[in-house]
N, C-alpha and C positions, 0 to 999 in steps of 0.2 A: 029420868033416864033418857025419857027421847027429846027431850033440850039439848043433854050435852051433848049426844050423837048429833042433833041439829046445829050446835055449834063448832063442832067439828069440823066438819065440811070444810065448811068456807076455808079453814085456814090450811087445810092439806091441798087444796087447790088454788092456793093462795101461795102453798109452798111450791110444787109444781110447777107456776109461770115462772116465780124468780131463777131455779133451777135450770128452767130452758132458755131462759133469757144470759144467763152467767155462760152456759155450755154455746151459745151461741155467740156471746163475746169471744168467749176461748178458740172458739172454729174459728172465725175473722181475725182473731189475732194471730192464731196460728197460721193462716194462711198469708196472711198481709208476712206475716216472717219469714214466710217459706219462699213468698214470690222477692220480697227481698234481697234473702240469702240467695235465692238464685239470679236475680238480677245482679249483684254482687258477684258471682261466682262467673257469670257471660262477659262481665267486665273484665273481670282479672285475666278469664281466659282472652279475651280479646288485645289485651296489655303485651304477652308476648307475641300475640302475631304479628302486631305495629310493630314491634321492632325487627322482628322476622325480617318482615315485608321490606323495610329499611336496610335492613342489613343486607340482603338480596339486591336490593338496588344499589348500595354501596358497593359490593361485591362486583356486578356488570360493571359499575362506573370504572372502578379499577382494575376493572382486565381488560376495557376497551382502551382506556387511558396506558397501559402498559405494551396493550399493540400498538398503539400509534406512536409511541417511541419508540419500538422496535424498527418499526415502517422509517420513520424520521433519520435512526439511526444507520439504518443498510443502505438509505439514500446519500448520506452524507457520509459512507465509507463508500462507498458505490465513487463519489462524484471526486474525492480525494485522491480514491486508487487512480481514477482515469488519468486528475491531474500530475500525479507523480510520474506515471506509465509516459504521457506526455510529454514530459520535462527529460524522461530518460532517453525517449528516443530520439528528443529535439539534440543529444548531449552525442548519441550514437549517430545519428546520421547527417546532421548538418553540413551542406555543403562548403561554409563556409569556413569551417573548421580541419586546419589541416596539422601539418606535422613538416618543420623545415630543419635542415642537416647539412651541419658545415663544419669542416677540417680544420681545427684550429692547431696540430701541431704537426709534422711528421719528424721521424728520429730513427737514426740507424744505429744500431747495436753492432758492433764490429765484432763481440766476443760469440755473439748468437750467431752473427750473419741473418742479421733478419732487421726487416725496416716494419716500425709502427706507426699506425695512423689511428689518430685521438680524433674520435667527433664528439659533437654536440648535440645533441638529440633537443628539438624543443619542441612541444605541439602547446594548438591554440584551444580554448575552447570555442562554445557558439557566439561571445563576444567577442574576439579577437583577446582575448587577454591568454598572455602567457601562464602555459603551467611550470611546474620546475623544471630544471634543465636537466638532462642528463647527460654525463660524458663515458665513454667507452673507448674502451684502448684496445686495439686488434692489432695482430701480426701480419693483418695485409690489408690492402685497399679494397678489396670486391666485397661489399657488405650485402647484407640481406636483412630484412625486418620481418617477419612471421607475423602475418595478421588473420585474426577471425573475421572473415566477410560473408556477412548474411545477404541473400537477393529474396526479394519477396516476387509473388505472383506479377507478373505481367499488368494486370487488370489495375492493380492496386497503384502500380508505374506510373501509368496513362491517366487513371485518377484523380494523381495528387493524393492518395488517401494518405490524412493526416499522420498518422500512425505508423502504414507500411509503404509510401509514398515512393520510398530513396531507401539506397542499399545501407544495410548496418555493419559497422565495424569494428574492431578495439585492435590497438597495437598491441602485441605479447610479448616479440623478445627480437632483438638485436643479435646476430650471429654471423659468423665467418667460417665455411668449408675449407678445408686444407686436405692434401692427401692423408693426413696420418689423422687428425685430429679435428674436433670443431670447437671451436671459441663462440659460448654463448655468454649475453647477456641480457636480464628479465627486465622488462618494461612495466608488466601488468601481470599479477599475479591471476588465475583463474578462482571462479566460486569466490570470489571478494569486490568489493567496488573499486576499480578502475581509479586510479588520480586523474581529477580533472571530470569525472562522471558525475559525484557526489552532487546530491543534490541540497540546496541551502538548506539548515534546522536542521534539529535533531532526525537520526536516520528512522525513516520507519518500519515498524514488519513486513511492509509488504515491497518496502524498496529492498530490504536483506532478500527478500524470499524470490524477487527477482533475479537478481543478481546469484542466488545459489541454484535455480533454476535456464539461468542464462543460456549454457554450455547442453545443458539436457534437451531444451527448446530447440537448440540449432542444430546439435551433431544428429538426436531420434527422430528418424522419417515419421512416425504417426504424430509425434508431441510437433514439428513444424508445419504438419499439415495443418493440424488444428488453428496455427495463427498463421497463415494464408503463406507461410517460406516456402520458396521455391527449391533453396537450394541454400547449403550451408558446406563453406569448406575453407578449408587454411590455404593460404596463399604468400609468397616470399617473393617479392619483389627485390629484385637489386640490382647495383651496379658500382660501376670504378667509380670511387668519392678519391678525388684531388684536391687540391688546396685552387682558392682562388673560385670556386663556383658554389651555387647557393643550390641543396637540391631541397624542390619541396614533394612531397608527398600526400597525394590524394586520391578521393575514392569517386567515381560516379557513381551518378544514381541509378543506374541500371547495371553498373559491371563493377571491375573491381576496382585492385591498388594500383595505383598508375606513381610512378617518377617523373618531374621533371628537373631538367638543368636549366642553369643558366649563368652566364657570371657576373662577379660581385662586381659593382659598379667601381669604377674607373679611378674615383674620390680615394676609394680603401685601398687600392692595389700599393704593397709595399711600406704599409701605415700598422703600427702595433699601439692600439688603442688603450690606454690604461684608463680605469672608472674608480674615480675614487670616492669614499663613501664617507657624507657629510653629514654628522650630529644635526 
């Protein structure tokens, strides 16, 4: 009996190491898994914040890049507007640009008792190039033209400011007073663009907005203060148109519509010019 107890032993303590030895692999493996799995799990977490982090920087890139178009854009309607505003006032107030009127018929009605005198209305723009002609027929010689004459500040006079430099104008309408009656006739319609104003291309929103703005700018004391007018009022120049003299019509740059006479050179007197038009 105390053999096999003596043999015993050995092999229950023999059983014992291998037991601690296997539970000791299993801890090591279990942890080598565990630090694994969670190194695996720091990565994946770490996968969406790369893109995060990306997508956040993409995000700034595209809302700087969306301001600075906006910036790009307001400068280049900014720089547009000035040169339309420009070209408009170069078109209002050039001195160069006038308006000349000449009698090309007179004729007495014997059943009326009344004598008519037919003019020609023609203005220039800032080239000298002619715009359409207009003719108007009235029941008397003393004509009148009604014009919107803008004066700006003083300051702006003396200047040169490009802008409000020289007085602004537009013809409106052609008219004859009689006791009983007035004979008008429309030149330029209001809140619309002027013939001979228009500026080359397509029109744009801000030349319409101009021009429907025009009449409010010049007649309301607060909206002309705001763009330096001194002073906005309608004016009717006129006088006896004859046959035989050229009147032209002009503005200064500080005042208003002025007429002048003069007659038609020496060459034409007594001459009926026919123009005939060649394919």
């Amino acid at each position: 009996m105390t053999r096999a107890v003596a043999s015993e032993v050995p092999a229950s303590t023999s059983l014992d190491k291998s037991s601690k030895t296997t539970a000791a692999k299993q801890c090591i493996f279990r942890e080598g898994a565990f630090l694994f799995i969670l190194g695996t799990r720091q990565e994946i977490r770490n996968v969406p914040n790369y893109f995060i982090m990306n997508a956040k920087i993409n995000i700034k890139l595209l809302i700087t890049a969306f301001i600075c178009c906006l910036v790009v854009l307001y400068f280049l309607n900014s720089y547009r507007q000035k040169q339309v505003l420009l070209k408009i006032i170069e078109r209002l107030s050039a001195d160069s640009r006038a308006a000349e009127v000449l009698v090309t018929d007179v004729r007495f009605d014997p059943q009326l008792q009344k004598t008519y005198t037919t003019i020609k209305f023609l203005e220039y723009d800032t080239k000298l190039n002619p715009l359409p002609a207009k003719y108007f027929t009235f029941s008397g010689n003393i004509i009148q033209f009604q014009s919107m004459v803008i004066r700006f500040d003083d300051l702006y006079v003396k200047r040169g400011d490009s802008l409000r430099g020289k007085s602004a104008y537009i013809f409106m309408k052609a008219f004859v007073l009689s006791d009983h009656s007035v004979e008008v006739f429309e030149i330029n319609k209001a809140n619309s663009i002027p013939s001979g104003y228009k500026i080359e291309g397509p029109v744009s929103r801000f030349e319409n907005k101009f021009w429907e703005k025009f009449w409010q700018y010049a007649l309301e004391p607060k909206e002309a203060s705001k763009l330096g007018i001194k002073n906005a009022q309608i004016e009717a120049p006129g006088t006896k148109f004859i046959p035989g003299m050229l009147y032209t019509i002009k503005i200064e740059h500080d005042g208003g519509l002025r007429i002048d006479a003069q007659p038609l050179p020496k060459i034409l007197k007594g001459e009926t010019i026919k123009v005939l038009q060649y394919q």
